[in-house]
GULUM-818056 format. One record per residue (C-alpha): x, y, z. Coordinates in steps of 0.1 Angstrom, whole numbers, padded with zeros to 4 digits, always signed. Layout:
XYZ;...
END
This chain:
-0645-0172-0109;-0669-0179-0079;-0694-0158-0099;-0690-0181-0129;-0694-0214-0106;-0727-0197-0090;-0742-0190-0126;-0733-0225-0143;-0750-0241-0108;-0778-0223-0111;-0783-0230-0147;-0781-0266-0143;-0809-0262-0111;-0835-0247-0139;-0827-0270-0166;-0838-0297-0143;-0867-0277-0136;-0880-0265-0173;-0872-0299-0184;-0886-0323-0164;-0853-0339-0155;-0861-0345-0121;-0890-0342-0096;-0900-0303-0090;-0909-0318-0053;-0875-0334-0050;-0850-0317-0076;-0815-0329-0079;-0790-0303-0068;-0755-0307-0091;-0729-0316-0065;-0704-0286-0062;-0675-0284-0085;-0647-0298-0073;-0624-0272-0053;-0593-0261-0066;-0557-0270-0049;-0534-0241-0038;-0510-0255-0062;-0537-0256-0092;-0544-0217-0080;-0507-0206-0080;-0503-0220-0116;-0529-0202-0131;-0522-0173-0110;-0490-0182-0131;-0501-0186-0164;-0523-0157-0161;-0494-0135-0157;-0475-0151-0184;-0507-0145-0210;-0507-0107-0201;-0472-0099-0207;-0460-0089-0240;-0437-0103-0258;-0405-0081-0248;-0415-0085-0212;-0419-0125-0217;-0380-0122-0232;-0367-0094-0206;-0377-0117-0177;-0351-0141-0193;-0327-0114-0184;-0302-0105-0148;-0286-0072-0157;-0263-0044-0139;-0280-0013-0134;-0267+0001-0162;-0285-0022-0191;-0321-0016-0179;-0345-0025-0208;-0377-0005-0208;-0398-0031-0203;-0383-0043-0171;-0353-0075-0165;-0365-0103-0149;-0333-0094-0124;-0308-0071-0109;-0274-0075-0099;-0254-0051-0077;-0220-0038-0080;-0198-0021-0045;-0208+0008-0072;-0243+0005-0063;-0242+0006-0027;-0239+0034-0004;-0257+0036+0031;-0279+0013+0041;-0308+0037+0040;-0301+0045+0005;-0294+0013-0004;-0327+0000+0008;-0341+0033-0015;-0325+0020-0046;-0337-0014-0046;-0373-0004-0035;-0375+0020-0066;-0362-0007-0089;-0393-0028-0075;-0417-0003-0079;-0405+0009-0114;-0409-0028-0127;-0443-0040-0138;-0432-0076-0124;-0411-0073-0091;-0376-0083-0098;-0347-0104-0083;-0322-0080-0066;-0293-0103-0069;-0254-0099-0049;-0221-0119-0053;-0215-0119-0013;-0190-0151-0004;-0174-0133+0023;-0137-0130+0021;-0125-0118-0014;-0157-0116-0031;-0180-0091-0009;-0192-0065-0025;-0206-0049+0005;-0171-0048+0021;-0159-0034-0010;-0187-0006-0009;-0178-0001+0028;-0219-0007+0039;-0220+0009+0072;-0223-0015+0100;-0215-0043+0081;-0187-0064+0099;-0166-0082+0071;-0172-0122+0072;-0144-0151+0065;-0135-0165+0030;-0150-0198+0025;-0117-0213+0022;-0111-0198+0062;-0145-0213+0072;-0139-0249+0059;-0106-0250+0075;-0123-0242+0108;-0142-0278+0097;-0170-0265+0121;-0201-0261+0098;-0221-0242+0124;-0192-0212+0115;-0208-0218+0076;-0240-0211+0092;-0235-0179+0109;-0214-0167+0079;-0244-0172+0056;-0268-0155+0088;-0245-0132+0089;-0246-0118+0054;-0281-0128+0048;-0289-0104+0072;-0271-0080+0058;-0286-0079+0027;-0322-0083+0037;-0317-0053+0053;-0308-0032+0018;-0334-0053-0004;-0314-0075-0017;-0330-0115-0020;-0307-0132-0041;-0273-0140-0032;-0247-0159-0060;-0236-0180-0030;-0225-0200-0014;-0194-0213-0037;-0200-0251-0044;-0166-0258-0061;-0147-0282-0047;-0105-0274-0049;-0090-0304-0066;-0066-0282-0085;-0033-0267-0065;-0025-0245-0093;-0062-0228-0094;-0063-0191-0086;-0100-0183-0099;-0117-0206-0073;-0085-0210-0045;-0095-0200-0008;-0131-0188-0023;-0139-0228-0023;-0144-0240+0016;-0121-0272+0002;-0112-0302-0015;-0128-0327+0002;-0166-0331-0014;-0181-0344+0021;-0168-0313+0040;-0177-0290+0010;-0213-0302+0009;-0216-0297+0047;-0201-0264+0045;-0229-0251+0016;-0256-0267+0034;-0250-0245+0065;-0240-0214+0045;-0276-0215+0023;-0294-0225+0056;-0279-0188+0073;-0290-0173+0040;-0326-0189+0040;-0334-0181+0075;-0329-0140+0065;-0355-0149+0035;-0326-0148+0006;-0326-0168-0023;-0294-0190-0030;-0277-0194-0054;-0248-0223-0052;-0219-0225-0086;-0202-0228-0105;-0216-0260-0116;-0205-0286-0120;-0174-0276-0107;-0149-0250-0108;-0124-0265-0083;-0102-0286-0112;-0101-0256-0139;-0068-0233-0139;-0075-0206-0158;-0094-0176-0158;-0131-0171-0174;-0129-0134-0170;-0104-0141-0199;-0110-0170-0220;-0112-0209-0220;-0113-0222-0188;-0107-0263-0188;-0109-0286-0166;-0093-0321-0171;-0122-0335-0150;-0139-0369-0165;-0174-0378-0160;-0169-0402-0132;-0145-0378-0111;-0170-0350-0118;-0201-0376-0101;-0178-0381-0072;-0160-0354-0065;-0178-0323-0081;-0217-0327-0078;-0221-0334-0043;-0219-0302-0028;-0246-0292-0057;-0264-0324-0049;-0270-0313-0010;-0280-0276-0018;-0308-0289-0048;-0324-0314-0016;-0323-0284+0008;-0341-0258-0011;-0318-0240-0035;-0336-0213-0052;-0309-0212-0085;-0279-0231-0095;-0255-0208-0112;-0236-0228-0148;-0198-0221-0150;-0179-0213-0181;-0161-0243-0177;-0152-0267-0208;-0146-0306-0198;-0133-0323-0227;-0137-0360-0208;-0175-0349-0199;-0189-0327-0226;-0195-0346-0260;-0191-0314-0281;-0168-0294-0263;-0186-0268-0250;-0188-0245-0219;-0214-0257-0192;-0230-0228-0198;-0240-0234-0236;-0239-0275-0228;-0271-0293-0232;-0255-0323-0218;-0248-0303-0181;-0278-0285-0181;-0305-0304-0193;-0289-0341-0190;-0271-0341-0159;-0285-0311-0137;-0318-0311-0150;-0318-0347-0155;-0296-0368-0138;-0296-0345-0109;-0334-0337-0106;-0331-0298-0102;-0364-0281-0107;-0351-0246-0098;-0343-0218-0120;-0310-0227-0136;-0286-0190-0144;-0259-0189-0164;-0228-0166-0150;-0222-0135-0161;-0221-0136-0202;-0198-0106-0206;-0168-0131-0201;-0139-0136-0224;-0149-0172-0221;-0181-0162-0239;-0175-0131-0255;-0141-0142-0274;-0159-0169-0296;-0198-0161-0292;-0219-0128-0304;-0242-0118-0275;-0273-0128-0294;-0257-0162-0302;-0248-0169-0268;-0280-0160-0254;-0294-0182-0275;-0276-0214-0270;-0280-0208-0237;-0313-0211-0236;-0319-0236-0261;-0293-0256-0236;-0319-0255-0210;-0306-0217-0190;-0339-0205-0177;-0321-0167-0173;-0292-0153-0186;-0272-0131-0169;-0252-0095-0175;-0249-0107-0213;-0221-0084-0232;-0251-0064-0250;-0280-0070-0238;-0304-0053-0266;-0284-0079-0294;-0291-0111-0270;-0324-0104-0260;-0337-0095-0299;-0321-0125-0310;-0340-0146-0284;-0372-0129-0294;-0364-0137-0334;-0353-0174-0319;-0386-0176-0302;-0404-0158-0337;-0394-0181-0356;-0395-0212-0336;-0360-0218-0331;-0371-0218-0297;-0404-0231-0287;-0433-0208-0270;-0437-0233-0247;-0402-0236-0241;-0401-0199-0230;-0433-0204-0212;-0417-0230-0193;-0390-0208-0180;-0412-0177-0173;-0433-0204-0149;-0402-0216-0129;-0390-0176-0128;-0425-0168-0115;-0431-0194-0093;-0399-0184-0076;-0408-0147-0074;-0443-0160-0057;-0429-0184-0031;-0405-0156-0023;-0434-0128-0021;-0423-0105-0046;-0455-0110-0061;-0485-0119-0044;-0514-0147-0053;-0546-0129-0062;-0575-0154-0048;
END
C-alpha cells in the first residue's frame, strides 16, 4: 500500500512538471493522502480475509461444533466436552493443534458455570478446585464472590486454551417449578442477577476469555426441558423488559463478547410462535434492536429436541440465520445445515452481504481477542 501512495505522489509531482501546471521553480507538492484510522485498517484487514476465503470456509465459520463434526475446511468454533479434557498439559496440546490445523484460528469454547454445569470438574482437570453454583453465589448476595468465581474459572481455562466460556447464566428464576435453570440461575431478583453476571464476566475478562451470557431472553420462567422438546415460558413482553433483559442488558454495556438465544417459545412475546432461537422478533428486533447488541449473537446447541423434533438440520440452520444468528452451534448434522446455508446463500435466500456481515462481527472478534493478528 505505502508503495502505491509513493507511486500515485510521484506521478502527480511530474504531471505538474511535463505539463506546465505549476512553476518548475516553485512546483506544487500534492498534500499527502489522508492517513488511515486503526478502525479503517482492521476492517479491511477484515474484508480482506473475508474476499480470500472460499465459499465452504465463508459458511463453516458460521459453525461451533464438538470435536467430533470437524468439516475440512475448518468451524468457525470449538466446544469441549469432560470427554475432551485430560491433563492440563494435554489439554493445552489439543486445543493448540486445533488452532494450528485451522487456516482461520478458531473459538475454543466451554460451558463452565461452576456448580452442576462444569465440565472441567466433570473431566477431573488436575488442580482445578471445583467453584459454587451460581444459585450458591447469589445467595451469598456478595458480588465480589461472582467475581472470583468467574477469576477463578477463567483462569482455569486460559490455562488449557480455552477463550470462550457459555457463561455466566443470565436467567433470572421466576418459576418455582423450573428444573432446567433452578440453582444454575444466581436468582430471581433481576437487580441482584445483573450484579451477579457483571462480576462473573468481569473474573472471566480479566483471564482474557470471551463471555458468553444466556439464555436470552430468559430462561428463568420456562418449566420444561429443551434437551427434549418445547420449552414455554408464559412470560409477556412487559414482564420479559423488566424482569428478564436486565441481566443481559448489564453484560452487552460491559463488554460481552456473545449472547447465547435460548430455545424458549413465549407465546405473549413472539408474534409467530417461535423459539428465540429461530425468532426474528428476539434476535433482530429486540436484542439486536431494541437492546443495541453489536456482538456476535449464538444460538444454543441445535441438536435439541426443541429443534430437532419439528426442524431438519438444514432448515434450522437456516432460519436461524436468516433470524439474525451470526453462528450456529453443534447443529444435529452439521454437513445437511451447513449445505443448506450455502444453497440459501446460492440462491439468495440469504444475502452475500448478509453472510458477509456475520463473517465481519466473527472476525472482528477473533482480532480483538488475538487469534488473528492485524497485518500493517
Amino acid at each position: 500500500m505505502r508503495k502505491c501512495l509513493f507511486a500515485a505522489i510521484s506521478a502527480a509531482i511530474l504531471t505538474l512538471f511535463s505539463c506546465g501546471g505549476a512553476d518548475a521553480s516553485h512546483p506544487e507538492i500534492p498534500p499527502d493522502p489522508p492517513q488511515m484510522t486503526e478502525d479503517e485498517k482492521e476492517a479491511l484487514f477484515i474484508e480482506t480475509i473475508i474476499d480470500g476465503m472460499s465459499p465452504e470456509e465463508q459458511v463453516s465459520q458460521l459453525f461451533i461444533l464438538s470435536l467430533g463434526a470437524a468439516p475440512t475446511a475448518g468451524a468457525g468454533g470449538y466446544v469441549l466436552f469432560s470427554g475432551d479434557i485430560t491433563t492440563v498439559e494435554g489439554t493445552k496440546a489439543l486445543t493448540d493443534n486445533l488452532k494450528a490445523a485451522s487456516k482461520i484460528p478458531p473459538f475454543i469454547c466451554i460451558d463452565e458455570e461452576g456448580g452442576a454445569v462444569s465440565r472441567l470438574s466433570a473431566a477431573h482437570l488436575p488442580g482445578y478446585a471445583a467453584q459454587p453454583s451460581a444459585g450458591k453465589t447469589g445467595a451469598s448476595g456478595d458480588k465480589r464472590n461472582a467475581y472470583l468465581v468467574g477469576e477463578n474459572i477463567g483462569r482455569a481455562l486460559s490455562s488449557i486454551g480455552v477463550n470462550v466460556d457459555f457463561a455466566p447464566v443470565a436467567d433470572v428464576l421466576t418459576n418455582p417449578e423450573n428444573t432446567v435453570i433452578a440453582g444454575r440461575s444466581y436468582g430471581s431478583d433481576p437487580a441482584l442477577v445483573s450484579d451477579m453476571v457483571s462480576a462473573f464476566q468481569a473474573g472471566l475478562h480479566s483471564q482474557g476469555v470471551m463471555s458468553a451470557p444466556k439464555h436470552f431472553p430468559g430462561h428463568g420462567g420456562t418449566e420444561s426441558d429443551p434437551h427434549l422438546g418445547a420449552s414455554v415460558s408464559e412470560s409477556g413482553a412487559l414482564q420479559l423488559a423488566a424482569v428478564d433483559y436486565p441481566p443481559f442488558i448489564r453484560a452487552i454495556g460491559e463488554g460481552a463478547e456473545f449472547i447465547m438465544v435460548g430455545h424458549i417459545t413465549v407465546p405473549g412475546a413472539e408474534p409467530e410462535g417461535l423459539p428465540a432461537t429461530l425468532s426474528k422478533h428476539f434476535i433482530s428486533d429486540v436484542l439486536r434492536g431494541s437492546l443495541g447488541f453489536e456482538g456476535i449473537i449464538i444460538t444454543d446447541a441445535m441438536n435439541m429436541g426443541a429443534i430437532t423434533n419439528k426442524y431438519a438440520p438444514s432448515e434450522a440452520a437456516v432460519m436461524a440465520f436468516k433470524a439474525g444468528a451470526d453462528m450456529i452451534l453443534m447443529p444435529e448434522d452439521y454437513d445437511q445445515a451447513a449445505n443448506g446455508m450455502a444453497q440459501a446463500v446460492e440462491s439468495g435466500d440469504i444475502p452475500i452481504d448478509r453472510m458477509h456481515e456475520s463473517l465481519y462481527r466473527i472476525l472482528h472478534a477473533k482480532l480483538k481477542a488475538g487469534l488473528i493478528k492485524l497485518q500493517q
